[in-house]
C-alpha positions as a Markdown table, in Angstrom:
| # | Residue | x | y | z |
|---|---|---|---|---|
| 1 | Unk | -21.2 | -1.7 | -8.6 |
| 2 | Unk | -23.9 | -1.3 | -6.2 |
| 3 | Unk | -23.1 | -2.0 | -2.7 |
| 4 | Unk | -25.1 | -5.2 | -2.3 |
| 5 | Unk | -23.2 | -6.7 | -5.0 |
| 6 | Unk | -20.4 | -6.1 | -3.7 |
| 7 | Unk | -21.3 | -7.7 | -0.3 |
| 8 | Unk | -22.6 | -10.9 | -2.3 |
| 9 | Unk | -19.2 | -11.3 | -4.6 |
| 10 | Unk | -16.6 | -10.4 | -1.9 |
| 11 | Unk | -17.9 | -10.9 | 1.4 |
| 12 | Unk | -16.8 | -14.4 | 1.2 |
| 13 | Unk | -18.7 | -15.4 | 4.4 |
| 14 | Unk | -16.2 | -13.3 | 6.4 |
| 15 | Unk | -17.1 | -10.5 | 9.0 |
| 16 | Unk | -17.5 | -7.5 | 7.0 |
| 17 | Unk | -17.5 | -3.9 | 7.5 |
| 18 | Unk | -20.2 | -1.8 | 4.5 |
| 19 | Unk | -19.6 | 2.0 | 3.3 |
| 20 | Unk | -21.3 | 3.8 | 0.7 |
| 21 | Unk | -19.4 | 2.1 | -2.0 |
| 22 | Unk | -16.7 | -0.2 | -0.2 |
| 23 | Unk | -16.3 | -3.2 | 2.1 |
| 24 | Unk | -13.8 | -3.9 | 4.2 |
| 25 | Unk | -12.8 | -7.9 | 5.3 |
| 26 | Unk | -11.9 | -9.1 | 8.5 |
| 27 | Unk | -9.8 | -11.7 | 6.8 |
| 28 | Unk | -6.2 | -13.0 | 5.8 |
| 29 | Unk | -6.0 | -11.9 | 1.8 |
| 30 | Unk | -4.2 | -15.6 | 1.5 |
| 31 | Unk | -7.5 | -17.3 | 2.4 |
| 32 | Unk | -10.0 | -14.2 | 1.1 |
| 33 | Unk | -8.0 | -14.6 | -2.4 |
| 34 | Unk | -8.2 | -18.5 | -2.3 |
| 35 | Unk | -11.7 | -18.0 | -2.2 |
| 36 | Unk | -13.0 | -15.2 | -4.3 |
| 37 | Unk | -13.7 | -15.6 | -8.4 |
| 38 | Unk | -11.0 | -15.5 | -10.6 |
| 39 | Unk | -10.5 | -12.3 | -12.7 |
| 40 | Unk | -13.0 | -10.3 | -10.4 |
| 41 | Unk | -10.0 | -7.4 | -9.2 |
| 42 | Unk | -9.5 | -4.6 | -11.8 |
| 43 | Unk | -6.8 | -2.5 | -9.3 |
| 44 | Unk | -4.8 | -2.8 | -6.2 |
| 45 | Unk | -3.2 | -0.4 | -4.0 |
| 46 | Unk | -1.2 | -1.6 | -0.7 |
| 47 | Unk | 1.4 | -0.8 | 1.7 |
| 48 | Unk | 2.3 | -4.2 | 2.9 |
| 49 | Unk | 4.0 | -5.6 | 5.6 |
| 50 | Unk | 7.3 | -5.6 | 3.1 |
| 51 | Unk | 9.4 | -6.6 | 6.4 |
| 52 | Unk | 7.0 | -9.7 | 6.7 |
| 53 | Unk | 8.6 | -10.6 | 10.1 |
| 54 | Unk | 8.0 | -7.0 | 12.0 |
| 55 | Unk | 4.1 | -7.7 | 12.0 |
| 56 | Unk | 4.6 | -11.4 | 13.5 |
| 57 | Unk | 2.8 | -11.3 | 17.1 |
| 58 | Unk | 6.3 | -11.3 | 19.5 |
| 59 | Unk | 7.3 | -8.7 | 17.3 |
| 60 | Unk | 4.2 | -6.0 | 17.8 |
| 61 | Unk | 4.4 | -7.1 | 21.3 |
| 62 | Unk | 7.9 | -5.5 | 21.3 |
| 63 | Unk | 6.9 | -2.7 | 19.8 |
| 64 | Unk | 3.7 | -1.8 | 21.9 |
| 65 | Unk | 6.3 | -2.1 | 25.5 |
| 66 | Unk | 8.9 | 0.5 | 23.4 |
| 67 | Unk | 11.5 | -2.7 | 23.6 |
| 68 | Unk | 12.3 | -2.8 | 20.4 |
| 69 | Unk | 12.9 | -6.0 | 18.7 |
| 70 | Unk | 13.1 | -5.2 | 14.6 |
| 71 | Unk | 11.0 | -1.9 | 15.3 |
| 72 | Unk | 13.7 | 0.5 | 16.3 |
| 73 | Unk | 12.2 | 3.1 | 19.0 |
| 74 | Unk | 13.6 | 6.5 | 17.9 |
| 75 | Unk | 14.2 | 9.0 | 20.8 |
| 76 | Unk | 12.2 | 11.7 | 21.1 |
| 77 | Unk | 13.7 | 14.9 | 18.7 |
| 78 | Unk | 12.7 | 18.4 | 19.8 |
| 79 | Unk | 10.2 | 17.3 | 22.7 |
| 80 | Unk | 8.3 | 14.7 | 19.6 |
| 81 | Unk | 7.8 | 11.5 | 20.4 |
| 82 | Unk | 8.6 | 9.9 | 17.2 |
| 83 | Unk | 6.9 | 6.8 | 15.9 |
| 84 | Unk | 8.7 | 3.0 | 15.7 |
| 85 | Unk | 10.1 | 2.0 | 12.4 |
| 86 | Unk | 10.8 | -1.4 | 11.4 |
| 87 | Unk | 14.9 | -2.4 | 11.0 |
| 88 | Unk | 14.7 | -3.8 | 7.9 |
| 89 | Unk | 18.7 | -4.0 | 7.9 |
| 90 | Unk | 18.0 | -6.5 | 10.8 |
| 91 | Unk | 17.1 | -9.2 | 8.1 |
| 92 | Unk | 19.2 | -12.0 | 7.5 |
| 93 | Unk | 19.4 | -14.8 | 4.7 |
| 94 | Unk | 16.4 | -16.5 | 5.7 |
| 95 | Unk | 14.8 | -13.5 | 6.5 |
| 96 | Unk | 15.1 | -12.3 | 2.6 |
| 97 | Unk | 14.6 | -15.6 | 1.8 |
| 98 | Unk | 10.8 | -15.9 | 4.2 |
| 99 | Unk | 10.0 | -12.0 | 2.5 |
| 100 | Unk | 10.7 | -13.4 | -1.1 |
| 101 | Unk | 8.5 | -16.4 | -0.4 |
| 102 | Unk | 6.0 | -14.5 | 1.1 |
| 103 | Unk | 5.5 | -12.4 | -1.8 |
| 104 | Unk | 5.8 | -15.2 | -4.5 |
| 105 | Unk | 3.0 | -16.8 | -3.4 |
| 106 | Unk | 1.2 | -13.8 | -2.7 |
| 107 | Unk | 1.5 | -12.7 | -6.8 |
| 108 | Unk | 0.3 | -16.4 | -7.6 |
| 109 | Unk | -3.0 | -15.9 | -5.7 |
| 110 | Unk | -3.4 | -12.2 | -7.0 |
| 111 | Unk | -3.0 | -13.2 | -10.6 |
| 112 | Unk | -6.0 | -15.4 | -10.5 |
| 113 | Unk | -7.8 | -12.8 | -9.1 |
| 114 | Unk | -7.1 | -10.0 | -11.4 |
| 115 | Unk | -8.3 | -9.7 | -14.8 |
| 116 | Unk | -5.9 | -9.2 | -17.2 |
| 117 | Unk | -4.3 | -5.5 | -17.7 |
| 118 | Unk | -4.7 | -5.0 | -13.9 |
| 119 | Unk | -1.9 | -3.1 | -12.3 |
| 120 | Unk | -0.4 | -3.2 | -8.9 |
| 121 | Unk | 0.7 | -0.6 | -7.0 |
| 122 | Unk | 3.0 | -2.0 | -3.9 |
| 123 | Unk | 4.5 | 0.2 | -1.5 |
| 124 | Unk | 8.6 | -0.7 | -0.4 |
| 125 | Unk | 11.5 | 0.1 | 0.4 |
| 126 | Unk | 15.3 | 0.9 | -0.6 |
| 127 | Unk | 16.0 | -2.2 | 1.5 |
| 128 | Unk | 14.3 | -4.6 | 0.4 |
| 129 | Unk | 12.4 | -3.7 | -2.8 |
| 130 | Unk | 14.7 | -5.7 | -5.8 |
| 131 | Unk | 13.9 | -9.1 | -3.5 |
| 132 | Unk | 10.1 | -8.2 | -3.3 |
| 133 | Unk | 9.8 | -6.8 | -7.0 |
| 134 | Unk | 11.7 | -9.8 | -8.6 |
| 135 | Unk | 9.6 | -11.9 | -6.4 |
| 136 | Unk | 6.4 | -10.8 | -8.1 |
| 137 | Unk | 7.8 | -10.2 | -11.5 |
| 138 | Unk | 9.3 | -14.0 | -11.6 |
| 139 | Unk | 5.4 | -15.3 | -10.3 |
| 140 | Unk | 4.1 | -13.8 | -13.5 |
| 141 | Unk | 3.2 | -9.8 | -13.6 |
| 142 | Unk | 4.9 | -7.4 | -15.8 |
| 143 | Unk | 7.3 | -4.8 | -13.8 |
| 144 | Unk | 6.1 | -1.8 | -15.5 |
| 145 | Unk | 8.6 | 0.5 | -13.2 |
| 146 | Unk | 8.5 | 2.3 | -10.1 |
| 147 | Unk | 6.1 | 5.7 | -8.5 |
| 148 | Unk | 8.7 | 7.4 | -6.7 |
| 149 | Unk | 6.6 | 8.7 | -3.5 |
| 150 | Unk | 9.3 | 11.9 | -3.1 |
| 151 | Unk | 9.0 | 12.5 | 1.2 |
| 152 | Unk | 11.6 | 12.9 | 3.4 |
| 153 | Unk | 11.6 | 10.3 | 6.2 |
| 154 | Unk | 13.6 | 9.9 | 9.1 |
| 155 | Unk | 15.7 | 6.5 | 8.2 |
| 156 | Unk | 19.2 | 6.7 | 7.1 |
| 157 | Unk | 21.3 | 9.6 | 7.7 |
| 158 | Unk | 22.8 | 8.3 | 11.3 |
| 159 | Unk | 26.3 | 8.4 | 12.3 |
| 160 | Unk | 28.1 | 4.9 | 12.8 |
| 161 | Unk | 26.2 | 3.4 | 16.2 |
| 162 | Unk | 28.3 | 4.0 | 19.3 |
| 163 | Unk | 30.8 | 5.5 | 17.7 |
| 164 | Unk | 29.4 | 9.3 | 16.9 |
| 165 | Unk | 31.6 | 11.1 | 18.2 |
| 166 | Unk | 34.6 | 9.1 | 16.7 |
| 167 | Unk | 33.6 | 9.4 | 13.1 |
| 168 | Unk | 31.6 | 12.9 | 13.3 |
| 169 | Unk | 31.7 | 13.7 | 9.9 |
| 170 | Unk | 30.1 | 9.7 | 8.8 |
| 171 | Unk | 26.5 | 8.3 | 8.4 |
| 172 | Unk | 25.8 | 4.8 | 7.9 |
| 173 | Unk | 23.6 | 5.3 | 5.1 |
| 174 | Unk | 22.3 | 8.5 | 3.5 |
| 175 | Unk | 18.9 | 9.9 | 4.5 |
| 176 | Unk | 15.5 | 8.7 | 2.8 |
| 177 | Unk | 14.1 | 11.3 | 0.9 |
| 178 | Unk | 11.8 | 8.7 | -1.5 |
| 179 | Unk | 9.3 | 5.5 | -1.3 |
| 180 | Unk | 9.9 | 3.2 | -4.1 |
| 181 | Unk | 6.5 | 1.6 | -5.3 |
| 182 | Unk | 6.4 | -0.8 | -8.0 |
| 183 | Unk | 4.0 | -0.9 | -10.4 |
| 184 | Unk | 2.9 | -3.9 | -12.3 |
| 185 | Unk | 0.9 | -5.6 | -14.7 |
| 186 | Unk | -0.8 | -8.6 | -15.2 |
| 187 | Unk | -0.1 | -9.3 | -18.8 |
| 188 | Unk | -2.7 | -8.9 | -21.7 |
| 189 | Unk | -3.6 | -11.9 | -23.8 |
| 190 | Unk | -2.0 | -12.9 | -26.6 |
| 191 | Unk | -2.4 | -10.4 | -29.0 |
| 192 | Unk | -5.0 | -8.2 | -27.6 |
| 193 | Unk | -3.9 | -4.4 | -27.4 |
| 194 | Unk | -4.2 | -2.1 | -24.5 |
| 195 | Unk | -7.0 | -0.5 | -26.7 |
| 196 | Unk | -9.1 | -4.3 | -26.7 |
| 197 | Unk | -8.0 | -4.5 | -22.9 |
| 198 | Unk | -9.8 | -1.5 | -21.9 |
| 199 | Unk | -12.5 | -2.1 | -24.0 |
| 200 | Unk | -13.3 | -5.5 | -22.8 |
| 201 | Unk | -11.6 | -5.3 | -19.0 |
| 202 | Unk | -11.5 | -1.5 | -18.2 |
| 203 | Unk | -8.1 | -2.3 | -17.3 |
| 204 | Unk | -4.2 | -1.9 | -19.6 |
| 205 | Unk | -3.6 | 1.2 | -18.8 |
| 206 | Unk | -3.9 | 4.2 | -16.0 |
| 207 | Unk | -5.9 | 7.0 | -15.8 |
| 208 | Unk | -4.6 | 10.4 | -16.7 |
| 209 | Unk | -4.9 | 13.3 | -14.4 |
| 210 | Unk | -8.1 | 15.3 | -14.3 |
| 211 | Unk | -6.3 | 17.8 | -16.4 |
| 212 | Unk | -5.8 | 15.7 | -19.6 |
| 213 | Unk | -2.1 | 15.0 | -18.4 |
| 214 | Unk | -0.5 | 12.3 | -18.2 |
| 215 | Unk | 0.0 | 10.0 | -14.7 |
| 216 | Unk | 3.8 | 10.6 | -13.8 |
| 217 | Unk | 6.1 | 8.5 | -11.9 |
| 218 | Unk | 7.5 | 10.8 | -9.2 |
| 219 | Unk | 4.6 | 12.2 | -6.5 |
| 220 | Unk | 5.9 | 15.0 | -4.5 |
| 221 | Unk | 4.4 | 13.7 | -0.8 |
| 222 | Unk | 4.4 | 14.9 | 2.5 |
| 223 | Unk | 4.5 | 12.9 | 6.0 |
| 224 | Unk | 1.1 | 11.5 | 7.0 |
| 225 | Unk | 0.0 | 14.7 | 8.7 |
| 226 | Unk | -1.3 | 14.6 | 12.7 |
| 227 | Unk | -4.9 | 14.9 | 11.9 |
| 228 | Unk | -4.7 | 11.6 | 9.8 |
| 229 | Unk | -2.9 | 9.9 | 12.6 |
| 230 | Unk | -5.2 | 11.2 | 15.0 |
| 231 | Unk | -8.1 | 9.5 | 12.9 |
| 232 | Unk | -6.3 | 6.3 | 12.0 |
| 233 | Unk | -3.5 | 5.3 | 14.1 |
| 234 | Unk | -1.4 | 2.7 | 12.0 |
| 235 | Unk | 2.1 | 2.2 | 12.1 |
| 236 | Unk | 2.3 | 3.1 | 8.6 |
| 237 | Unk | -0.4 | 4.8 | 7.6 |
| 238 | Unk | 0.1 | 7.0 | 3.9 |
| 239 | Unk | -1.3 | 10.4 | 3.4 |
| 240 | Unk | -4.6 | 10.9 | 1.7 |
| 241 | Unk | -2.9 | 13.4 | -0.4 |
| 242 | Unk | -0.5 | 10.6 | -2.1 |
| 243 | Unk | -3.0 | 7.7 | -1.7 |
| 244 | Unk | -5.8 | 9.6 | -4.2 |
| 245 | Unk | -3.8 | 10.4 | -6.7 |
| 246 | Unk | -2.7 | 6.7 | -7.2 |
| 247 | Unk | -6.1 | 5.3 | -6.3 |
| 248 | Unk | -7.2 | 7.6 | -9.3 |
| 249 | Unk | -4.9 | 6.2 | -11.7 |
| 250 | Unk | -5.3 | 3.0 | -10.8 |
| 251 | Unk | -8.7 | 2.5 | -12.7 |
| 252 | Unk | -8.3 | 4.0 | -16.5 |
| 253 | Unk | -11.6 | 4.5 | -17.0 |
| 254 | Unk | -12.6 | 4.9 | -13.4 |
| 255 | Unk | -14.8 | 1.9 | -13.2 |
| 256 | Unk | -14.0 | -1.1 | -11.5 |
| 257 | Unk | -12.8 | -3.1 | -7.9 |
| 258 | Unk | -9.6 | -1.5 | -6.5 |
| 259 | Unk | -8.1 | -4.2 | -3.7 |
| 260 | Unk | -6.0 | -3.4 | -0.6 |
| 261 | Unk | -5.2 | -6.5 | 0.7 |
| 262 | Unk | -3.2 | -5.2 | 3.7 |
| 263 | Unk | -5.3 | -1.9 | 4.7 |
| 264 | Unk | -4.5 | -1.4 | 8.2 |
| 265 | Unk | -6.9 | 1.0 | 9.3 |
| 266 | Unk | -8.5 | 1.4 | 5.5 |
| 267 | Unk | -6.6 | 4.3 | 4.2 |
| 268 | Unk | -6.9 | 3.5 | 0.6 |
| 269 | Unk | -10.4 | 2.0 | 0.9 |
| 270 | Unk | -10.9 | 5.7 | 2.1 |
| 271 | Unk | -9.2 | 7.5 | -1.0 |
| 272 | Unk | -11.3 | 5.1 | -3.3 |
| 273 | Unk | -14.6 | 6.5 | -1.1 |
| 274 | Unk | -13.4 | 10.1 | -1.5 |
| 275 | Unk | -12.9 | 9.4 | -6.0 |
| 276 | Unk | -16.3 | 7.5 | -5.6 |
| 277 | Unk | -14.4 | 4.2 | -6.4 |
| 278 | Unk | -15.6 | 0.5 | -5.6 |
| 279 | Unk | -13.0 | -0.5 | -3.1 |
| 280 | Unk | -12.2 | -4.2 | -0.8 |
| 281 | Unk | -10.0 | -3.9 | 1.9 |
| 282 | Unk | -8.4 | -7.3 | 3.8 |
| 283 | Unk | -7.3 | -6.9 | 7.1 |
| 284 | Unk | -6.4 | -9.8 | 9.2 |
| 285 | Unk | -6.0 | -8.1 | 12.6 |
| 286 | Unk | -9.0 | -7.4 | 14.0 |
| 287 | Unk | -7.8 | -4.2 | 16.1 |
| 288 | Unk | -7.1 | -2.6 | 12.5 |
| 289 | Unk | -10.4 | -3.6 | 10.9 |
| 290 | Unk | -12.0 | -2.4 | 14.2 |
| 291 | Unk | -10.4 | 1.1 | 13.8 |
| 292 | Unk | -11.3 | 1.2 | 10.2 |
| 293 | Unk | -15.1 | 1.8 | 11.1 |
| 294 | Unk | -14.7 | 5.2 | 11.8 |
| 295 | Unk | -11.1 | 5.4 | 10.1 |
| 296 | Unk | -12.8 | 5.3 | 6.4 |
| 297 | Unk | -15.3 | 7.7 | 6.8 |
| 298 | Unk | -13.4 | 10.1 | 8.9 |
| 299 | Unk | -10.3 | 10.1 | 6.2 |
| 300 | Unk | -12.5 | 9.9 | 2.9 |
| 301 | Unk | -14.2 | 13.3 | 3.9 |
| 302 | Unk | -11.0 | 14.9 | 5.0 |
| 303 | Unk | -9.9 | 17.7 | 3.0 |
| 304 | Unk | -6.3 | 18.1 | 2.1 |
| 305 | Unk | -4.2 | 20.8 | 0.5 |
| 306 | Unk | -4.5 | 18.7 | -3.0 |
| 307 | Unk | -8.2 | 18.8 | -2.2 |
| 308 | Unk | -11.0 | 18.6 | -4.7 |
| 309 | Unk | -9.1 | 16.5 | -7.1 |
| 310 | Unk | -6.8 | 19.3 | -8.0 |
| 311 | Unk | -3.8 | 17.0 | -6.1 |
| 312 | Unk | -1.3 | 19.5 | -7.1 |
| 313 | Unk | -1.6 | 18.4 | -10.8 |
| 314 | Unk | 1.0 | 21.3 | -12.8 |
């Protein structure tokens, strides 16, 4: 899709943001999705605000003074200054309750927006992932499993708070070493076959690698390197060595819209620029969407180690 069509089916008379093939939306995706035509979305990719509560305004206000609040400010290890991670353990009943709502009604809009065979590809956590994944599965997609993101984080792996030197030989809860993403559906007609589904959508299934293998389900990652953080700055900005290869798969016969509707600074928008993908990226903040000016361009002609669409495929 040419870039002025783009503009005149997803613009949706919100400030937008134009690169060679994408646009990015200074806009809630609740209101942009209430909006834009119904089955007009082959793909999306996200990393959302799964916590719902730490992006609420008293909450980032914590965070930018270092108090706290649910982002828990890590000391510094080895002279690095780490960065804030949301405590998503800090969640009570209605908490799980307002992040299971949240995403209910989030999978209703989305499903009129997809066509059908779509899939979804939604960043979570340990914590928190059966409540979102049910949540979306009960609203109407197919759970088609999980991409195990394989990286070892910093969460978990602490001895029991204020009493480390008691129990020495104790942690609270065992490191992360993986990032659960669920993958879904929307479901096919009645009847049709994945075959008819990419013949008349371009969507049912996901693309193979570049070297006729198949798309697996556990992506050996890294930590967003410096450089990336230096060009985008986002709490929790993914690697452009992770983000391609599921941007790539996420379009079967690499044609199509692929939607972020959380994009921070516009990391995926920039994968789907890098695989010369059609991409829409939905940012309600306007500090974000102002970062992702330069952001996009700046990541999408990055080179990483999984460069040149090789991505490690063995």
């Amino acid at each position: 899709m040419k870039l002025n069509e783009l503009e005149a089916s997803y613009s949706m008379g919100f400030e937008t943001i134009s690169f060679e093939r994408s646009l990015v939306v200074l806009a809630g995706c609740f209101d942009w999705m209430a909006r834009v035509s119904e089955e007009s979305i082959q793909a999306v990719v996200t990393d959302p605000p799964y916590g719902v509560k730490e992006y609420d305004h008293d909450q980032l206000q914590k965070r930018s003074e270092g108090n706290g609040g649910v982002w828990r400010i890590p000391p510094a290890f080895d002279g690095n200054v780490r960065s804030p991670l949301p405590r998503f353990t800090a969640l009570n009943d209605q908490g799980r309750t307002r992040v299971r709502e949240f995403f209910a009604e989030w999978a209703r809009l989305l499903l009129r927006v997809m066509v059908p065979g779509g899939h979804v590809f939604l960043a979570s956590n340990a914590f928190l992932s059966q409540i979102v994944f049910n949540a979306i599965a009960d609203a109407g997609f197919e759970f088609r499993g999980e991409i195990i993101r394989l990286v070892r984080t910093l969460r978990g792996g602490d001895r029991p708070k204020n009493a480390e030197h008691e129990f020495p030989d104790v942690c609270s809860l065992p490191r992360g070493c993986y990032e659960p993403w669920g993958l879904f559906r929307k479901p096919l007609p009645s009847g049709m076959t994945v075959s008819a589904c990419l013949a008349e959508y371009g969507t049912g299934g996901l693309r193979r690698k570049p070297n006729g293998k198949p798309f697996e389900d556990v992506i050996s990652s890294e930590r967003t390197p410096k450089r990336e953080r230096t060009l985008a700055n986002h709490p929790s900005l993914k690697p452009q060595s992770f983000l391609r290869q599921v941007v790539y798969a996420s379009l079967p016969l690499g044609t199509g819209v692929v939607l972020d509707p959380f994009m921070g600074s516009g990391s995926t928008v920039a994968a789907a620029e890098f695989l010369g993908y059609n991409a829409i990226g939905l940012e309600r903040r306007r500090e974000y969407f102002e970062m992702s000016r330069t952001a996009v361009r700046d990541l999408s002609i990055l080179a990483t180690t999984e460069d040149q669409l090789s991505f490690s495929f063995a």
